[in-house]
Each structure stands twice: as structure tokens, then as C-alpha cells.
N, C-alpha and C positions, 0 to 999 in steps of 0.2 A: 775396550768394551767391558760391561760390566757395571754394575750390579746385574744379576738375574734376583727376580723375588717370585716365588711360587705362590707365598699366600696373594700376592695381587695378580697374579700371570703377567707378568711385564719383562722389561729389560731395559735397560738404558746404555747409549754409547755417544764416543766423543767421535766427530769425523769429516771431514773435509768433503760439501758435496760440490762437486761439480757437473756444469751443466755444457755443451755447446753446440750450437744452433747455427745456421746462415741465415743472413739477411742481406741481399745482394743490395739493397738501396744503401746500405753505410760502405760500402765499395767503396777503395779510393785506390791513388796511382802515387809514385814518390819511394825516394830511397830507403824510407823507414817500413821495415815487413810490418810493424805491430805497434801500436797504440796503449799505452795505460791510460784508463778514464778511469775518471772521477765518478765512483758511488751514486755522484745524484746524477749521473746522466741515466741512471736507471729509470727516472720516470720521465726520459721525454724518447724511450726508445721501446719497441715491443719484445716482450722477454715473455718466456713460456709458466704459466699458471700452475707448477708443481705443487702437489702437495703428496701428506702420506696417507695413506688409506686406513692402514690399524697406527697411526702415528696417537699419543695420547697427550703428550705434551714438550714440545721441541720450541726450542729458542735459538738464538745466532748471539755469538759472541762478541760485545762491544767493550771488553775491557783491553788497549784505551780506548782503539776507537773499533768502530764497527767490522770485525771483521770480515773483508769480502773485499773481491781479486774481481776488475771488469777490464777484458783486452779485447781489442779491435783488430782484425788483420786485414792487411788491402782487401782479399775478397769477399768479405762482407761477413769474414765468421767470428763469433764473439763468444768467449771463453768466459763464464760466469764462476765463480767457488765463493765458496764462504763456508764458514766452521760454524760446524750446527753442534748442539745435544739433543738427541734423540733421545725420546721414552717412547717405548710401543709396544703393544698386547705382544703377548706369548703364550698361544694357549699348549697347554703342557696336557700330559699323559702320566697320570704319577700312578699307575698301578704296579710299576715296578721301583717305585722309591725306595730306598735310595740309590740300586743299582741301574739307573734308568738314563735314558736317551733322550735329548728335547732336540728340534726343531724351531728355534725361530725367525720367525721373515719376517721381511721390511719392503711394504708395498709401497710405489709411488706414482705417480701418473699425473694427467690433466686434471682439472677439475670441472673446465668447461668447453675443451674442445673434446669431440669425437672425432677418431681414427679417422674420419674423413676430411679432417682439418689438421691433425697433431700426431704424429707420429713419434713413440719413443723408439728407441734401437741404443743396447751395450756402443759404446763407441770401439772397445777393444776387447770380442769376446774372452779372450784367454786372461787379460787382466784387468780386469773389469773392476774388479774388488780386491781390494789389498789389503793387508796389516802391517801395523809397524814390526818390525824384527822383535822375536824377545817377547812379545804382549802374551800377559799370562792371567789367568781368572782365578778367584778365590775358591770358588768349588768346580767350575767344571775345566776341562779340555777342550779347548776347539780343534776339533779333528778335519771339520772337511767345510768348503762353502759351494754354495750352489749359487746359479742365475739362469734367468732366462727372459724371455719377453712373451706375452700373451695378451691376450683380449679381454676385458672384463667389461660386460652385460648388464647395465643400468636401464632404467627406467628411459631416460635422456637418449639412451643409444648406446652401442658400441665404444669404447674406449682404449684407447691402448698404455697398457702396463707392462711397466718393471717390475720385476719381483727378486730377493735375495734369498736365499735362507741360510741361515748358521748353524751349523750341526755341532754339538755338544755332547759331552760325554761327563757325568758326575764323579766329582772323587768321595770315592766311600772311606777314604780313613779316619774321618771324623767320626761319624757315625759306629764304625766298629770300636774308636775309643770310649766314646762314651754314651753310645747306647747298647749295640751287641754283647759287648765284652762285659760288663756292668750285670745283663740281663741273665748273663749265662751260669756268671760267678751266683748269682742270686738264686738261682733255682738251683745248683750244684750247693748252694749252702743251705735250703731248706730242706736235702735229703737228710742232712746230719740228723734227724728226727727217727728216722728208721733205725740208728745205733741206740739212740733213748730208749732203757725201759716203760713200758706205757705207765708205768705207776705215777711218772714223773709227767701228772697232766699239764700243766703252768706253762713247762717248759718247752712242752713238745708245741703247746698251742700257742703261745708267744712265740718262737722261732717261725711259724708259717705267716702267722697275722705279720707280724714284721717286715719278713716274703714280700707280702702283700703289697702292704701300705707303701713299702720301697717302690718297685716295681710300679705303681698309681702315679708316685712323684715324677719318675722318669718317662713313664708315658705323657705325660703331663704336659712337660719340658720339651720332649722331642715334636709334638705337636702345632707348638707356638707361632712354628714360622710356615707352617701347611692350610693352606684352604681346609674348609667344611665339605670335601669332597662327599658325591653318595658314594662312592666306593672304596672297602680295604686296599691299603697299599702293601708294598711288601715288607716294611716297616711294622705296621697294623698286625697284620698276620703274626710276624715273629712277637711281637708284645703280647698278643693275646695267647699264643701255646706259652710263651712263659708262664701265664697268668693261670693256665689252667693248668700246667705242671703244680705250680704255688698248690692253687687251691685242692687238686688233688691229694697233692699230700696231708692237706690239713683232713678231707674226705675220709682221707685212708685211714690217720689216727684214729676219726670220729667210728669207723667201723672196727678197730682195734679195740676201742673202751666199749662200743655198747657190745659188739657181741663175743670177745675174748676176754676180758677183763671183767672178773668176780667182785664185789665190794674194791676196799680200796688200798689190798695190798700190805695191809699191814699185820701183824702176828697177833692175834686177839689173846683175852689173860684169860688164865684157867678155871679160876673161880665163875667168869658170866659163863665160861662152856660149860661147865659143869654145872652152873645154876640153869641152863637153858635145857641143858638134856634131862635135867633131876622133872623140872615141871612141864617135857613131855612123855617121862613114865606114870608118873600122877594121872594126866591125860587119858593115857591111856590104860590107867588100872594097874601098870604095872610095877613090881616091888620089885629092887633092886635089888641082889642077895649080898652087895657090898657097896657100902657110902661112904663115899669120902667127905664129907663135910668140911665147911667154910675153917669151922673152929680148928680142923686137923691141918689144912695149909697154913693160914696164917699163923698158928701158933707154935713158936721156935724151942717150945720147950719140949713139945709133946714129942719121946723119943719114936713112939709109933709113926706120927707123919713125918718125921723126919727121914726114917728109914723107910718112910713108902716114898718121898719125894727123890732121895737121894739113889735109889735101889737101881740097878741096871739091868735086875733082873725080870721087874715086874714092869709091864707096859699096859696103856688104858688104853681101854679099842671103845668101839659101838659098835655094835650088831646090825643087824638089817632094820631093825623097829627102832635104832637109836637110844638102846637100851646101854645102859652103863655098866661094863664089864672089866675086871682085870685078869688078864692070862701073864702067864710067867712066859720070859722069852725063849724060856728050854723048848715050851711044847709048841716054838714058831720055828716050822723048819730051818728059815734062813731069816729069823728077824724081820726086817722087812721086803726085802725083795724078792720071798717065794711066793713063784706064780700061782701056787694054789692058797696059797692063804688070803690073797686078795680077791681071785674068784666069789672064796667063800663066803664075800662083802655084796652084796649085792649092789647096796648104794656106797657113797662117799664114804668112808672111814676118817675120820683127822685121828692123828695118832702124836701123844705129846709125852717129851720125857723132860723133864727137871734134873738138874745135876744138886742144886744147893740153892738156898733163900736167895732170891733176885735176883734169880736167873732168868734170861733170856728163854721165853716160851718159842719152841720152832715148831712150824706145821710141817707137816708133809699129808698131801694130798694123793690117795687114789681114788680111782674112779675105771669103770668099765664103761664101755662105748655107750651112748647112748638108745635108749631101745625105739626112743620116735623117732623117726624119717629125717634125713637131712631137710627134707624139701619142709615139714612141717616146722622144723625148727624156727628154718628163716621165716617162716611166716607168722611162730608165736615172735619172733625177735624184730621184726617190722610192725606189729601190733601191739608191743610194747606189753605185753603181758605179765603181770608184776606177780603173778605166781609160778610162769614157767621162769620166770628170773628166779625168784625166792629156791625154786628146784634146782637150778642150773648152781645156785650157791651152794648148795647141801650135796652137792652129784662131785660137782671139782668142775675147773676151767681147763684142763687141758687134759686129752686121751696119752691114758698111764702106755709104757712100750714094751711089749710082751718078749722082746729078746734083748737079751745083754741085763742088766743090773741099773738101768736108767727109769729115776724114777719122776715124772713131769711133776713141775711146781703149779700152783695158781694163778701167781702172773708172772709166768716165766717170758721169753721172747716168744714174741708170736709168728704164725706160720706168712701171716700175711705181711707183717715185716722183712721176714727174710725172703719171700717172693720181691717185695718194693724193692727193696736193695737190689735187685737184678733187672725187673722190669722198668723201671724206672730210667736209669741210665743207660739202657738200652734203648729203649725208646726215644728219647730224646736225641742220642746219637745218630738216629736211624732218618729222626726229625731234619737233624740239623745237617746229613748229608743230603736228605731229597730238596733241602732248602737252599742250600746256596750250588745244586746243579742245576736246581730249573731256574732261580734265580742270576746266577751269578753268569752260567756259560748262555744265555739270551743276548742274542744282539740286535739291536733293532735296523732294517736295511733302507738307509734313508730314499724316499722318491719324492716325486711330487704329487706323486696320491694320497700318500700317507702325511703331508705337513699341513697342516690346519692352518686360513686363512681369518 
């Protein structure tokens, strides 16, 4: 037995049918119980009009010669077989693919006599149908077979049918090789994004689109040999929460960068800050009581800026109006992490020391909570508001932490990062236990109600 194909609902098998009938006129008397005839006395005797009902294309075996067995016995009963290939519909139920259960029969009967002419009847209920020893299918089990005999209700009249059915059972190891296992490894490697600092946009967003496109090809592939059913199978399902595993994560970044992530991360130089704060005291009328000028950074001779650049004692702050100030670190209680000296900021401070010419400029950010509403936030940051961003850039990215000596960066790891790393993987765990118990421990209980004819 075998092929089954689902994209056409079919089946094909190799099988020996036989048929046997009386006919009391070829009766005869003598020491021989049984007769072999000849093939062609088939058309000078009457023999019963079988055909198959969901049969779609069957032939009889003529290599070399026509295969088919005609025996005569004294009382008139004549024993028909011949070796057929059978192809016949299989309508199938695939909403449980590929853990799933099929059904197929093999109807057969008169063509043109009614039950009140032609009677079919099992000749040996209990072995009726048999297999070779040994016979094995490429994807399924053959677990159980059924028969019976019934009636079927034509136009014409009443008829009497046979009926088989094959009850099957799919092997999933295929499938967990190379779609499951494949699907799983693939969304367990798009988390790898959540260890990414967001700085690293390219990276984060190439690793999910990749996700993706992966994931598209394999769907793709496992498809090929499935009908255009209207309904998800259980195949379908588990592809598509990969799919939105994927895309979530890529989701997740996209709300990492727009609403955690300030400019892009990198340390800006001290000349444009200082040029930027110098021309919004101008702005606003006001006279700095100490400038540092371009001429005094850049130039390596001047022993004054050198000894303001190199100084450990002198730090640059901004005030609340973003006015340009220098206080000495004596009169900062604790440098930078005293609670009250940040208070005393109302907005964002960036705070920058220099060691020596060409050095590495470092920010450190503070910031106190913000004074407008959570709920307003999200809703300048879903409006895309390019002055409550411009704010949010001058205020800092991330709420400074008022115990311990911990002071938050600008694009440091985000809160919602370190949620994905936990939700994430649980969820899908959680996914992937309700999916192969309702999947996996289903069995379907074969009758004759439930096998599509």
C-alpha cells in the first residue's frame, strides 16, 4: 500500500481482488473437484459488474501476461482474482497535521444490478482483508482495518456495497527534523537581540529580519506537498507564533529605539556643547561670568586651558537655564553622586571632565523623574512629537536611582529588554507545552461515522 498524497487526497495500492459467485448452470460431475479456464472464457460466461465507487484510476496487471486466475468447481462456483493497482480518493482531515489520523476506504459494488438482483456479502468476515507480513508505509502506520457491508441509495435504486477502510497513523519525525526543531532553534536565536545594546541598530534589526525571511523559506517548503485547505493546520499554527515570536522581537527593538533610546549613543565633543550652550545664553540675554573659548581648548600652549582641561578639581555643570558654570569639586559634596546636588538640577545636567589633549570626552547623565504623566508621555511618543523628543534629549534617557551610588547612562540596557529576556522565553515555553498536549495526546477514535465517503 502506498503512496498516500494529501495535496491530491488519494492513495494507491497493489492487491489481489478476488471475487466468488455460483452459477449452478456450469455445474458438472467427474473426479476432477476444480477446473482452470482460460481468461477468455470470461466473455462467454456471466460474471458480476464490479466496479470502485471513489476508485480514480485502477488497472490489472498484464506484464507478461494478463494477470488473472478463472476456477470452475463441480457446483457451479467460480473463483475470479486478478492483480489490480488501485488509486482512490482519501478525503483527509488535516487540522491536526502533522500529528493527525486519516481514514481511507475503498468502496466497491455493482454498477448495474440492484440488491434485488446482486448481492455482495465479505466471504470470510474475520479475514476478509489481509496484508503481506512486514508491509510498511513511508509516513504512516497502519494500525487498524475495518469492513463491513451496507446499502448505498442511487437514483437507479438500492445497491449493495462493500466498503474497507484503512486506518492510519502519521510519523512525525520528519517533520520535527526539519520543520519543528529548525523553527524553534530560529526564534531562540532571534532573542539573542535582547543581550544587544540598542546603540547597535543594524545589528539588532538584521538578526530578526533574518528570523524572518528564514522562517518564510521553511514555511514555504513544508507547504509544497498540502492542499489549499480554508483551514490552519497544526503545522500552520506552530509556524505562524514562530512568526510572531520573530516579528515581536523586531517590535520590541522598534519600541526600544523610539521611546528609550536618545540621539545615537555616541559621546559628542566639547567644543559643539559648549558652542551650543554659549548661543543659548546670548538667547537669552545671559552673560556667563566664565568662558571658556574654542581658542583655550584647542590651543596646547595656553598653560591656563591646559590646567582647566587637565584640573580634577574644577568640573563644568549647567544650571537649570543651561547657563555655563564652573564649580570646584570641593564645594560637590560627594562629586557626583550626592543626592542633593542633582536635586539641585532641575533639568538634565551633562557633566564632562578631560584628563589631557585627545581624550575621550565621557557623559554622564542625570535627570530627575519626569514631571508630565506617564500616560502623556506615550502619547507625545506615539505622535511623534519632535519637541517632546528634543526635551526628552536635554532631560536624559533613563530615571537617575536615588539609593546606592548607581548612576543610569543614556543608552544604557533597557527596562524593556530585561522584561523580553524573561517574557519572552517563557511564553513560548508555556506556548510550546499547551501545543503539543492538545496536539500531541489527541487521538482520533475511528467509526464509521466519522470516515468520509
Amino acid at each position: 500500500m502506498g503512496p498516500v498524497s494529501e495535496r491530491d487526497m488519494e492513495y494507491s495500492m497493489d492487491c489481489y481482488f478476488r471475487q466468488y459467485w455460483r452459477d449452478k448452470r456450469l455445474s458438472f460431475e467427474g473426479p476432477i473437484k476444480s477446473l482452470s479456464l482460460s481468461i477468455k472464457m470470461l466473455d462467454k460466461i456471466w460474471r458480476p459488474d464490479t466496479y470502485f465507487y471513489n476508485g480514480k484510476h485502477s488497472h490489472i496487471h498484464t506484464i507478461t501476461v494478463p494477470n488473472k486466475l478463472l476456477r470452475l468447481g463441480q457446483d457451479g462456483g467460480i473463483l475470479y482474482s486478478m492483480r489490480l493497482t488501485i488509486k482512490a480518493t482519501c478525503p483527509m482531515e488535516l487540522k491536526n497535521f502533522p500529528m493527525d489520523r486519516q481514514s481511507c476506504p475503498l468502496i466497491f459494488g455493482s454498477y448495474g444490478y440492484t440488491n434485488q438482483q446482486l448481492v455482495y456479502e465479505w466471504k470470510d468476515q474475520d479475514d476478509a482483508v489481509s496484508f503481506v507480513p512486514g508491509m510498511t508505509l513511508n509516513q504512516f502506520d497502519l494500525i487498524s482495518m475495518m469492513h463491513r457491508n451496507f446499502t448505498s441509495t442511487r437514483r437507479e435504486g438500492d445497491f449493495s456495497v462493500l466498503q474497507v477502510a484503512f486506518n492510519l497513523k502519521r510519523h512525525t519525525g520528519y517533520f520535527l527534523i526539519q520543520v519543528y526543531v529548525p523553527c524553534i532553534l530560529i526564534v531562540v536565536l532571534s532573542w539573542v537581540s535582547f543581550w544587544i545594546h540598542r546603540e547597535a541598530t543594524s545589528d539588532r534589526v538584521g538578526l530578526c529580519v533574518t528570523a524572518v525571511l528564514t522562517l518564510s523559506t521553511i514555511s514555504l517548503d513544508s507547504r509544497t506537498d498540502l492542499p489549499k485547505v480554508k483551514y490552519a493546520t497544526a503545522l500552520d499554527w506552530f509556524l505562524l507564533m514562530s512568526f510572531l515570536y520573530c516579528i515581536a522581537t523586531l517590535l520590541e527593538f522598534a519600541g526600544v529605539h523610539y521611546f528609550t533610546k536618545l540621539g545615537s549613543g555616541e559621546i559628542p565633543r566639547l567644543e559643539e556643547h559648549l558652542e551650543n550652550i554659549r548661543k543659548t545664553n546670548i538667547a537669552h540675554g545671559i552673560e556667563a561670568n566664565k568662558k571658556v573659548s574654542d581658542e583655550d581648548i584647542e590651543d596646547n600652549g595656553s598653560d591656563e586651558a591646559s590646567e582647566q582641561m587637565n584640573s580634577q578639581n574644577d568640573i563644568c555643570v549647567c544650571s537649570e537655564n543651561d547657563t555655563l558654570e564652573f564649580e570646584s569639586a570641593e564645594s560637590l559634596p560627594t562629586a557626583l553622586d550626592d543626592t542633593a546636588f542633582r536635586k539641585r538640577n532641575a533639568l538634565t545636567c551633562p557633566i564632562f571632565t578631560a584628563s589631557s589633549r585627545g581624550a575621550t570626552m565621557e557623559r554622564t547623565t542625570q535627570t530627575e523623574p519626569p514631571v508630565i504623566s506617564r500616560m502623556r508621555q506615550i502619547w507625545l511618543c506615539l505622535k511623534s512629537d519632535d519637541q517632546f523628543r528634543k526635551q526628552r534629549e536635554r532631560d536624559a534617557a533613563a530615571e537617575k536611582t536615588e539609593q546606592g551610588h548607581n548612576v543610569s547612562y543614556v543608552n544604557s540596557v533597557s527596562l524593556i529588554d530585561r522584561f523580553a529576556r524573561i517574557a519572552f522565553p517563557m511564553s513560548f515555553v508555556l506556548f510550546n507545552l499547551l501545543y503539543w498536549l492538545a496536539y500531541g495526546m489527541y487521538k482520533k477514535e475511528f467509526s464509521w461515522s466519522t470516515i468520509k465517503t
